[in-house]
Each structure stands twice: as structure tokens, then as C-alpha cells.
MIVOTOR-466994 format. One line per field, with one value per residue (C-alpha): residue in three letters; x, y, z. Coordinates in nm, 2 decimals. Each point is the difference from the previous one (the first is absolute). Layout:
REM MIVOTOR-466994
r	c(ALA | ...)
x	c(X | ...)
y	c(Y | ...)
z	c(Z | ...)
END
This chain:
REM MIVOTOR-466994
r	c(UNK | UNK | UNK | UNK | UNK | UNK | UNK | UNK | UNK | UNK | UNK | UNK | UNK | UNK | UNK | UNK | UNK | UNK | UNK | UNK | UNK | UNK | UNK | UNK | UNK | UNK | UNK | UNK | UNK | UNK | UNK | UNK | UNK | UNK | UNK | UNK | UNK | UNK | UNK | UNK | UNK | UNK | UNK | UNK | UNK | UNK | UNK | UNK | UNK | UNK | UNK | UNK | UNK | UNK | UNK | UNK | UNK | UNK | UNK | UNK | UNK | UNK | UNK | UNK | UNK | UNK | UNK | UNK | UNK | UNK | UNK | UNK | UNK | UNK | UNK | UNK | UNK | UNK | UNK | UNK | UNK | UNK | UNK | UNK | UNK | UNK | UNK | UNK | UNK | UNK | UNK | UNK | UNK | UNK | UNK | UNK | UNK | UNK | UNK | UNK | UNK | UNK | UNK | UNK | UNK | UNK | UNK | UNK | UNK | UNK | UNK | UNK | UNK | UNK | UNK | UNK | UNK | UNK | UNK | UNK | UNK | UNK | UNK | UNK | UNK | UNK | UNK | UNK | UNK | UNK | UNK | UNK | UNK | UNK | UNK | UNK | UNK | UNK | UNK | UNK | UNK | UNK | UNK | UNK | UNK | UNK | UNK | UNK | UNK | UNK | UNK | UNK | UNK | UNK | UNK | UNK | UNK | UNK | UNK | UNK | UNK | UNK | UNK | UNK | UNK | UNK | UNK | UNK | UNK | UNK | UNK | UNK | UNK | UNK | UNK | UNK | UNK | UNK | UNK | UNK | UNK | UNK | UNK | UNK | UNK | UNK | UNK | UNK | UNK | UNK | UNK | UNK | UNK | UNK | UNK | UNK | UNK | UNK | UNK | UNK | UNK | UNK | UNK | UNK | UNK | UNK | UNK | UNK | UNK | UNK | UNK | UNK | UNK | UNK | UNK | UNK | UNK | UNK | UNK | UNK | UNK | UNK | UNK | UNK | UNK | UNK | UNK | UNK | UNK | UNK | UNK | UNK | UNK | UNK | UNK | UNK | UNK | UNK | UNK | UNK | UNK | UNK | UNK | UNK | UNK | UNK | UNK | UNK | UNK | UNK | UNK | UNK | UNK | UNK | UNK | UNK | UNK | UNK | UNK | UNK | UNK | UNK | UNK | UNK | UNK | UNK | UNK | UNK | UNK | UNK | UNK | UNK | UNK | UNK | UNK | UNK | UNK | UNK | UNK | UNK | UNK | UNK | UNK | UNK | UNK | UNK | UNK | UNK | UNK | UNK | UNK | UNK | UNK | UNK | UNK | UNK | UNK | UNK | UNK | UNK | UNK | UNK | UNK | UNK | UNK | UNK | UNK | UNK | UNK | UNK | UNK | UNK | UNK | UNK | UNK | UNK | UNK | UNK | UNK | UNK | UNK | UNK | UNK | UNK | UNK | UNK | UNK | UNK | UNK | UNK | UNK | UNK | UNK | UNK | UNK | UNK | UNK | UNK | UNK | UNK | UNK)
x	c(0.54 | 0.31 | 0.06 | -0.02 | 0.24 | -0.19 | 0.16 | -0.22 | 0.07 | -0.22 | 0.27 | 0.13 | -0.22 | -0.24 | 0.16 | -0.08 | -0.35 | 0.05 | 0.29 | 0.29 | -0.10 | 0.01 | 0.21 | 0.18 | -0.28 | -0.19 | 0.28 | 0.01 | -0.38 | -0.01 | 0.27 | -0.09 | -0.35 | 0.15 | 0.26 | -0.25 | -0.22 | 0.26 | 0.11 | 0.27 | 0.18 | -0.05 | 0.11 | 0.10 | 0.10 | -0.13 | -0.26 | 0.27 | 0.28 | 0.31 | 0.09 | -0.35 | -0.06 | 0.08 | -0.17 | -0.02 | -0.22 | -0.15 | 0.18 | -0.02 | -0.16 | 0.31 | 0.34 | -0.07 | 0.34 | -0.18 | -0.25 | 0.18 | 0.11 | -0.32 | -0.12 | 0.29 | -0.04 | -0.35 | 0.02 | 0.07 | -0.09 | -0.06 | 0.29 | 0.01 | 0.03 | 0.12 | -0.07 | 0.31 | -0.06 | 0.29 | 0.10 | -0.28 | 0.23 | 0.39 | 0.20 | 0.08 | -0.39 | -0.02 | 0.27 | -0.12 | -0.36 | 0.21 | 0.13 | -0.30 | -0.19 | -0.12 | 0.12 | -0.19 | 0.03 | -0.21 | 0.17 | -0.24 | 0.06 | -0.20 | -0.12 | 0.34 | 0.21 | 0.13 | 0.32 | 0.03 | -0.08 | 0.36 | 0.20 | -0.29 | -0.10 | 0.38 | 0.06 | -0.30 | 0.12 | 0.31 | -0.16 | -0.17 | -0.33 | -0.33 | 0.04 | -0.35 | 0.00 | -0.29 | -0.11 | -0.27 | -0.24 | 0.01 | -0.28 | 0.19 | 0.25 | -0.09 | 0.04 | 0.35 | 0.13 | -0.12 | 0.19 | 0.31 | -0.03 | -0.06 | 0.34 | 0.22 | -0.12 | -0.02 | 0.39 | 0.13 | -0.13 | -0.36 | -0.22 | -0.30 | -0.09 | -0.35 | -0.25 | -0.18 | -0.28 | 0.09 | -0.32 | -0.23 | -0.07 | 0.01 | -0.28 | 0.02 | 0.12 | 0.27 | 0.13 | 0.00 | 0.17 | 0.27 | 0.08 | -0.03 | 0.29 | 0.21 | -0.05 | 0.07 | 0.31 | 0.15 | 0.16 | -0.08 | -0.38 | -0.22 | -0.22 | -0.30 | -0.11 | -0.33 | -0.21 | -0.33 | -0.07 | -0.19 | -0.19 | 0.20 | 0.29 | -0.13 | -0.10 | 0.35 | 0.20 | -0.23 | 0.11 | 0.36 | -0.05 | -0.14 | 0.32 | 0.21 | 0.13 | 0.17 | -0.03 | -0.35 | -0.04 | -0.23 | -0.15 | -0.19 | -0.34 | 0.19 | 0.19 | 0.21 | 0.04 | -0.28 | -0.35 | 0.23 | 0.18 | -0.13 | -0.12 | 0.14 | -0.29 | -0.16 | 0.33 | -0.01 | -0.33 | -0.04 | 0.37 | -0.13 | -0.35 | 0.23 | 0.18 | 0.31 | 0.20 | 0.15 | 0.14 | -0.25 | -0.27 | -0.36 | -0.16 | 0.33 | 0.07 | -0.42 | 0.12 | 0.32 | -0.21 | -0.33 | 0.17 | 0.33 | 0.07 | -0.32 | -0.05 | 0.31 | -0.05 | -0.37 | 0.22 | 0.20 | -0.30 | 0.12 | -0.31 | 0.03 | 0.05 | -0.27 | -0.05 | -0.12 | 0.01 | 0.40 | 0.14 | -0.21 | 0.11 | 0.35 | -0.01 | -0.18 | 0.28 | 0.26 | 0.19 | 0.14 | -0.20 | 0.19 | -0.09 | -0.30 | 0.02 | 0.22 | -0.30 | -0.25 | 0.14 | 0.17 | -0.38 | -0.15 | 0.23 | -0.05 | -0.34 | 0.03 | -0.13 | 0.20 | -0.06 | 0.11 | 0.31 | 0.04 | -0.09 | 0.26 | 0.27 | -0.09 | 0.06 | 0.34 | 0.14 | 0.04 | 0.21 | 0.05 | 0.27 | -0.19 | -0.24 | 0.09 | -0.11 | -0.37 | -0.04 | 0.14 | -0.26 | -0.29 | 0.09 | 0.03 | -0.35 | -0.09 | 0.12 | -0.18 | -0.29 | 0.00 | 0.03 | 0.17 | 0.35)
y	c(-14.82 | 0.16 | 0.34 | 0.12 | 0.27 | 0.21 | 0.12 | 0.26 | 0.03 | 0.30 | 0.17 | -0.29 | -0.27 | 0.27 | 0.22 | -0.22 | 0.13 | 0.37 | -0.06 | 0.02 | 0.43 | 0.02 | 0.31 | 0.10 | 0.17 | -0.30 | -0.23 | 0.24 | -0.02 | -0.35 | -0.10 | 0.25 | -0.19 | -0.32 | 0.04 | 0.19 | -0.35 | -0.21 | -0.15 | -0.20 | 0.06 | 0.22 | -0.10 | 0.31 | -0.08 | -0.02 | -0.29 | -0.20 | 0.10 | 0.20 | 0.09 | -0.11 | 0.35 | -0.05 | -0.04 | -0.37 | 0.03 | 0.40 | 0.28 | 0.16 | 0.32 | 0.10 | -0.18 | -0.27 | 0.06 | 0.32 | -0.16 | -0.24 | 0.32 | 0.15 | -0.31 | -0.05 | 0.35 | 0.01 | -0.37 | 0.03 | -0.35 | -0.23 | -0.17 | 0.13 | -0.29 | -0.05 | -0.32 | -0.05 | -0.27 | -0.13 | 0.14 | 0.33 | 0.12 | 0.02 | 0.05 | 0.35 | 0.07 | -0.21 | 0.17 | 0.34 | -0.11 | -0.15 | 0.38 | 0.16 | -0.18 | -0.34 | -0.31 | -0.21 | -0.19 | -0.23 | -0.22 | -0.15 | -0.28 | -0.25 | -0.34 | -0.21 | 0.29 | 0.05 | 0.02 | 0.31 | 0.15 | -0.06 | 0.29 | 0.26 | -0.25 | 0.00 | 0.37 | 0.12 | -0.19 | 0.16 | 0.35 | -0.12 | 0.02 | -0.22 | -0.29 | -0.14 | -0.30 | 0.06 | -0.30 | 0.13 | -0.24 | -0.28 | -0.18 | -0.07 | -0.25 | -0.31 | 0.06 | -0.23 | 0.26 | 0.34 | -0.14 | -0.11 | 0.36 | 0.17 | -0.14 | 0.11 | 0.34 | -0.11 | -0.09 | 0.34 | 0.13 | 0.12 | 0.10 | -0.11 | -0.17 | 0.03 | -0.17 | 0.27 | -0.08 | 0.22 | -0.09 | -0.03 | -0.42 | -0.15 | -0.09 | -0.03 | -0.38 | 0.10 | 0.29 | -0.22 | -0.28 | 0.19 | 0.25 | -0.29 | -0.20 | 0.28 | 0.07 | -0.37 | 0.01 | 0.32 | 0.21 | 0.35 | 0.09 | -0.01 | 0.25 | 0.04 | 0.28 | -0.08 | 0.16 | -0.05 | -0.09 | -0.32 | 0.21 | -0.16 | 0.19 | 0.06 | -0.36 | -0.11 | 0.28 | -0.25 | -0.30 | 0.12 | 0.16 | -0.35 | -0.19 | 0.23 | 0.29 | 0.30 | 0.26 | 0.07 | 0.26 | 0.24 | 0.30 | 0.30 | -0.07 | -0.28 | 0.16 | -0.21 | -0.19 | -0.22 | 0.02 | 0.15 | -0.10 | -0.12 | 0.36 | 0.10 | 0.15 | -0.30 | -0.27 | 0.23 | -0.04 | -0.34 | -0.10 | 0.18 | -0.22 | -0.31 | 0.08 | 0.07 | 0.27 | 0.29 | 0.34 | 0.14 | 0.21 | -0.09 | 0.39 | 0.16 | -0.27 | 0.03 | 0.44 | -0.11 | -0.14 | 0.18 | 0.37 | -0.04 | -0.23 | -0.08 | 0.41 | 0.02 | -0.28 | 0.14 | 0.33 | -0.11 | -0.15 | -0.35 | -0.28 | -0.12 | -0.40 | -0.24 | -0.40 | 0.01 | -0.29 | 0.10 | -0.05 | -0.30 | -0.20 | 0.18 | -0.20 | -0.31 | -0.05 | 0.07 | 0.27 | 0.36 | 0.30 | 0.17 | -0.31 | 0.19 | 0.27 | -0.24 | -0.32 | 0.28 | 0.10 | -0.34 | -0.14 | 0.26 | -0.04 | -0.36 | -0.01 | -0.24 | 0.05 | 0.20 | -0.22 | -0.31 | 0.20 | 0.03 | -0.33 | -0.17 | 0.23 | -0.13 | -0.32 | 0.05 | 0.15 | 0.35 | 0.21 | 0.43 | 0.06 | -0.24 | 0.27 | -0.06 | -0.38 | 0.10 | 0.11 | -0.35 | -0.13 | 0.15 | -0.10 | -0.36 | 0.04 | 0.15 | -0.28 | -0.32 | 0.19 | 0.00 | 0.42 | 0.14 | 0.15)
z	c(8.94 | -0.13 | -0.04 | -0.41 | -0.14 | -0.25 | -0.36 | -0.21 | -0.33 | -0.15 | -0.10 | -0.17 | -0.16 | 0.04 | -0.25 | -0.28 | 0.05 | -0.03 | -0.29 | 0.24 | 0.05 | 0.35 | 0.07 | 0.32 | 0.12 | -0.02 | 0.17 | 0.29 | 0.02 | 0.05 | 0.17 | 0.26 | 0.00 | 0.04 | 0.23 | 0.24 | -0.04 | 0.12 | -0.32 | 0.07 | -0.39 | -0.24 | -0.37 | -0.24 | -0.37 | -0.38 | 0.04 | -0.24 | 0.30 | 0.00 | -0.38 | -0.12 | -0.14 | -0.35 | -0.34 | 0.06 | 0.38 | -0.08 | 0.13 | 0.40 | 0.06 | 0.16 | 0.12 | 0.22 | 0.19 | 0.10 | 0.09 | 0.25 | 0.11 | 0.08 | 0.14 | 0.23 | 0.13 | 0.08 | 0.14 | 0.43 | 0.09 | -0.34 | -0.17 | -0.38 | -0.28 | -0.39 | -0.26 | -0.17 | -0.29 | -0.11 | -0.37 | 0.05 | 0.29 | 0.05 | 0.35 | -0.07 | -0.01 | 0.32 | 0.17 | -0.09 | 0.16 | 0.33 | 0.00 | -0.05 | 0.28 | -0.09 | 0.28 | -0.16 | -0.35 | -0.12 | -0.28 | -0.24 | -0.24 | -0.23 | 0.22 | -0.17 | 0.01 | 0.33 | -0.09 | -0.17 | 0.34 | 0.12 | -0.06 | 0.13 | 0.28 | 0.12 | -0.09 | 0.18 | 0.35 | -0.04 | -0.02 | 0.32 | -0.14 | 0.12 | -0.33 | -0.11 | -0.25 | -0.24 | -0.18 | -0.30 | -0.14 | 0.23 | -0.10 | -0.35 | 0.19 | 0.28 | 0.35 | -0.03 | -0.24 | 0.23 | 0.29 | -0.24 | -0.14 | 0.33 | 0.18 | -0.25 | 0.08 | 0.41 | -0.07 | -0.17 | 0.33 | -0.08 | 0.37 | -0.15 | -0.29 | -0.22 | -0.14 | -0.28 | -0.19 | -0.24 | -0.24 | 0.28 | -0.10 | 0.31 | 0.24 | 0.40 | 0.01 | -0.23 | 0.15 | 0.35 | -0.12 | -0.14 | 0.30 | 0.20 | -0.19 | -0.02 | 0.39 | 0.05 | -0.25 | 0.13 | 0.31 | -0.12 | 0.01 | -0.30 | -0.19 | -0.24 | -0.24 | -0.10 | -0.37 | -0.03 | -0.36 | 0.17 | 0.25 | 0.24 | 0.14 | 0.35 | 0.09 | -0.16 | 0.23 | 0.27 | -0.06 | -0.07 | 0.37 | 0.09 | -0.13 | 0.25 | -0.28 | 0.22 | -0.28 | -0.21 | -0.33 | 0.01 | -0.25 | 0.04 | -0.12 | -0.18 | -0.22 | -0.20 | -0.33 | -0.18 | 0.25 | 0.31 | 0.28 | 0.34 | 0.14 | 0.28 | 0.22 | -0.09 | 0.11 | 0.30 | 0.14 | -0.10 | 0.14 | 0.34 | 0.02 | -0.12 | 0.32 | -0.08 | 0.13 | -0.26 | 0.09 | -0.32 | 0.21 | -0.20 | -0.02 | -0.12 | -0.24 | -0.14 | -0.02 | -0.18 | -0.30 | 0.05 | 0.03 | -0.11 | -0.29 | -0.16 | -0.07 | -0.15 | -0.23 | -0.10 | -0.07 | -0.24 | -0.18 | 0.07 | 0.08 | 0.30 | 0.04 | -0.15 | -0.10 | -0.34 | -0.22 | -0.13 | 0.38 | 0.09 | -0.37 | 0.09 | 0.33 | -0.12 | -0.28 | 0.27 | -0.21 | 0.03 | -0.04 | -0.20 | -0.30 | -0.01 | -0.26 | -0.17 | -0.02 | -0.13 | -0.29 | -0.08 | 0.03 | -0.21 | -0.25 | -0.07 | 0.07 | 0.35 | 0.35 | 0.21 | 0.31 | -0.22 | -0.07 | 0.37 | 0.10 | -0.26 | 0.12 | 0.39 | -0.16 | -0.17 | 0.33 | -0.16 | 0.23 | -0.03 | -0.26 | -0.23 | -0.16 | -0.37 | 0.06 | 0.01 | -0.36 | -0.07 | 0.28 | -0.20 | -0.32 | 0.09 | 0.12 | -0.26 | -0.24 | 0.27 | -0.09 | -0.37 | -0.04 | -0.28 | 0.16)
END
């Protein structure tokens, strides 16, 4: 079996959970934790990436350039990682991280949007930094498309390129026939992050381990967005029966969440991760979380089901930047129905 290259993203995806208030204290905490497990990358940003603390995304406890810093510090053996989205971030931001500490980006872009990733794809592999292609909500394009998508990144130089289930929609077979067409399509190795809004981000890390992936996402406890990420004590132990081989030692990763992270999350009075029926009809619609807040007040204000809302958004290929189209959602909804809007 081949060997899998771990990335944790606690202090990343996992800061949506706690409002993006992790402070350097924290970072240090768990990077230590991490790095002592084995952890092959360590991701450190605003859960919206470099420049995501703003009005728009919620603001960061504290600067996350500092925060690189901290990481990068404390780090002896792990490799520290930023998202850059296109349009959120700009190269100053990544160079300032590249100074700080971080080798490794991790450029994300919509599914048919590869192409905005140029300039920070190219600039990153001049700074010499690791280049990761992060392709977000696969399962909104076909497989022809994701391996399209995925070699424009592979030919502006990208080391690895991603397959993210950004809105945790895909089952097993899905995530194994993609990874499988990129691995067939491409000469840099492939990657999945997993969520969980399905309940099924561990069997999906599987099969994307199955299909011959090199790197796998992880999350304390399963931090993250929507219902979580795959957690990483859990990708651990279950990578280790599968067979494979990963530098992440099992008891240090379990003390990373169960005496590290997860108290620190409990501290700041944040719940820790949970499928309720918002993140299972978040990943059954096949949208973004942050749609949300946004559904439940568009439905209660025309009277409508939320998860119809949802469900009718899924449909109409609704993509993050596209908010202000749910009020418009719910109203047509609202007028199929017969209401008074």
C-alpha cells in the first residue's frame, strides 16, 4: 500500500468552529501537540484563508501572520500551511506568511475556476514553497471537468492537486472515482479533504486512500465547517488498520484532540462538532455552510421550509459569494406554494 502524507487543519477549517479566536497561545498548544504526533502538515489561517478576517468572513482573535509565526516557531518537524482563495487573499499576504514560516500554500478555487489560481500558483513556486491545487466543491462538476480543472493547476506547477468536498456531498464511490481519474489523468499526486455533513468523511478518506491519493485531511475531533471534517485520531487509527503506512503516531494524535484542542474549544464556550439536521440537509443539498444563517431567515421570512430552500439552492448550483440569491430562492418558494410574499 502506499505511504499517506497527513495535513491537519484545526487551526484552519477548524477555526470556523470557535469563530476564528484561536490565539497564539492556542496555536502554540497545538502545533506542539501535532508535531510531537507526527503530523505530517500543519495548516494555520482564518478558516476563510489568508485575509479572511474581515466583516465579510468574522474577524481573528488575533493576526494570523502572527499566528504563522507562532506556529512556525513551535513546529521542529511538521511543515506549516496557508489557504489562499483567490480574491480573499493577495501575494503580499502570501509572501508575508512565506516569511513568517509557512512552505506550504494551499490555493483554493471554485470546481470551474482553476484558472484564477495562476498568478499565486506560479508566485508561490517561485518563493520555493510546497504548491497544493485545491479544488472546493467537487461534487458540483463531472469527473471530465475535475481532471480538466485539475491540470490547469498541475501545469502552473502545482505538487499536488485536490479533490475537496467542500459541502461534505459525496459518498465513497464518488470520492473513488474521482481520485482515481485524477491519479490516472495526472503526474503529481492527488489529495482529499473530507467534511462530514453525510456522516461519511472517514470511509470517503478510504476510498480516496483506495484510489491511490498520497495526501489525506484531517481535524482534531473534526473540527471544521458544516458537521466537521474527517477527524484526525480517527483517519489515523483507521488509516493504520487499513494498512497503510503514515508518520502520524495513533496515542499522541488521540492526546492532541482529547487534551489539547478539544479543552480549548470547551473554553471558549464553543460546541464541539455535531450532525444535526442543518449539516446533514447542508450536505444533502450539496451547498456551503456558511448558506446557513442566510436559508433561515430567508425561510422564515416567507413562510417556506428551510431544507426546501436548501435543496433548491443544490439544484441551481449556488456557489459562496452567491448569499444575496437566497432571499430570491425563498421567495420563489414561497410564491410555487401559493404564500402571500
Amino acid at each position: 500500500m502506499n505511504k499517506l502524507f497527513l495535513t491537519d487543519t484545526s487551526l484552519r477549517d477548524g477555526s470556523h468552529s470557535v469563530s476564528h479566536q484561536y490565539t497564539s497561545e492556542d496555536v502554540e498548544k497545538v502545533v506542539a501537540a501535532l508535531d510531537d504526533a507526527g503530523i505530517d502538515i500543519i495548516e494555520v489561517s482564518h478558516g476563510d484563508g489568508l485575509g479572511g478576517s474581515s466583516l465579510t468572513y468574522g474577524f481573528s482573535a488575533e493576526n494570523e501572520l502572527d499566528l504563522v509565526s507562532i506556529a512556525a516557531k513551535t513546529a521542529k518537524r511538521s511543515k506549516i500551511a496557508v489557504l489562499l482563495v483567490p480574491g480573499i487573499a493577495t501575494l503580499d499576504l502570501l509572501e508575508e506568511a512565506h516569511r513568517r514560516g509557512a512552505s506550504v500554500v494551499r490555493v483554493a478555487t471554485h470546481i470551474t475556476e482553476a484558472d484564477v489560481s495562476e498568478e499565486y500558483i506560479k508566485a508561490a513556486k517561485q518563493m520555493g514553497m510546497f504548491t497544493v491545487g485545491f479544488l472546493m466543491m467537487v461534487h458540483m462538476a463531472d469527473i471530465d471537468k475535475l481532471v480538466e480543472q485539475a491540470l490547469i493547476m498541475e501545469s502552473y506547477g502545482a505538487d499536488v492537486i485536490y479533490a475537496t468536498d467542500s459541502a461534505g456531498a459525496l459518498l465513497p464511490d464518488d470520492v473513488y472515482a474521482r481520485v482515481a481519474a485524477l491519479k490516472k489523468a495526472l503526474h503529481v499526486p492527488v489529495g482529499h479533504h473530507a467534511h462530514d455533513n453525510l456522516g461519511c468523511a472517514i470511509a470517503n478518506s478510504l476510498a480516496a486512500a483506495k484510489a491511490e491519493a498520497t495526501y489525506i485531511d484531517g481535524s482534531l475531533g473534526g473540527m471544521g465547517a458544516g458537521a466537521g471534517n474527517a477527524a484526525t485520531e480517527m483517519l489515523v487509527g483507521a488509516l493504520k488498520k487499513s494498512g497503510y503506512e503514515v508518520n502520524a503516531d495513533l496515542f499522541k494524535t488521540m492526546d492532541a484532540a482529547e487534551k489539547v484542542l478539544l479543552p480549548l474549544v470547551v473554553a471558549k464556550g464553543k460546541p464541539l462538532p455535531r450532525h444535526d439536521s442543518n449539516s446533514l440537509i447542508m450536505g444533502y443539498a450539496g451547498v456551503y455552510s456558511s448558506f446557513m444563517l442566510h436559508a433561515l431567515k430567508g425561510a422564515e421570512r416567507f413562510g417556506v421550509d428551510v431544507r426546501d430552500v436548501l435543496i433548491e439552492l443544490g439544484k441551481r448550483k449556488a456557489v459562496g459569494g452567491q448569499e444575496d440569491w437566497i432571499i430570491q430562492v425563498a421567495y420563489d418558494l414561497a410564491k410555487v406554494a401559493g404564500k402571500s410574499v
